[in-house]
C-alpha positions in Angstrom: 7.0 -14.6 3.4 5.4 -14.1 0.1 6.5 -11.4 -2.2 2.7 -9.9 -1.8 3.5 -9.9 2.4 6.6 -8.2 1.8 5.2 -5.5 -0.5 3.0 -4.6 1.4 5.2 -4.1 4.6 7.2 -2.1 1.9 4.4 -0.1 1.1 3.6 0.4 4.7 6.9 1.2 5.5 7.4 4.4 2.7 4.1 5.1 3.9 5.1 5.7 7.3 7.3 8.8 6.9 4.8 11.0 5.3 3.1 13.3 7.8 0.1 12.7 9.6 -3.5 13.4 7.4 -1.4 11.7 4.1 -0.4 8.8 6.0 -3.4 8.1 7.6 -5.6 8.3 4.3 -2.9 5.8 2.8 -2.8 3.2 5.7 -6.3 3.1 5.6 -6.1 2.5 1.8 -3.3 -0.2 2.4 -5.2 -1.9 5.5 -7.9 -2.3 2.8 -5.6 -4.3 0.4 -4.0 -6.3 3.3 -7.8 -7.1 4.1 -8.0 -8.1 1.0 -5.1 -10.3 0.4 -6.8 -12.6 2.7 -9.8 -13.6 0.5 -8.2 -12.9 -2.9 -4.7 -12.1 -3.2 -4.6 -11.8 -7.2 -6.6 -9.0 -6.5 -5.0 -7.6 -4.0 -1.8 -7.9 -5.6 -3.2 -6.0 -9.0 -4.5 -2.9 -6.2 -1.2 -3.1 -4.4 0.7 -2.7 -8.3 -1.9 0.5 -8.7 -1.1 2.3 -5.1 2.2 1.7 -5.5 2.2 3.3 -9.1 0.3 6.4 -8.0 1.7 6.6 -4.6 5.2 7.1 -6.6 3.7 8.9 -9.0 2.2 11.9 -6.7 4.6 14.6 -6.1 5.1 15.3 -2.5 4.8 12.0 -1.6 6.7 9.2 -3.4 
């Protein structure tokens, strides 16, 4: 598994948790990089690094 795959089963997986209209706004933001990561993962990975750092970020949710 690349490191890419795994964060983003990381990212899915912190994401899960939250309740129901966050979680579903943010899933649909990571199936948009996972979409992503199949054409051009550089730029997947550089979105993935910028969710991550404002999903952490965000009080109430990271």
């Amino acid at each position: 598994m690349t490191q890419l795959a795994r964060q983003l089963r990381d990212a899915h997986r912190a994401v899960a948790p939250l309740p129901a209209p966050s979680r579903r706004r943010l899933i649909r933001h990571l199936l948009s990089i996972t979409d992503l990561a199949k054409r051009d993962p550089e730029l997947a990975a550089r979105r993935l690094e910028t969710f991550l750092a404002d999903f952490h970020e965000t009080p109430d949710v990271g």
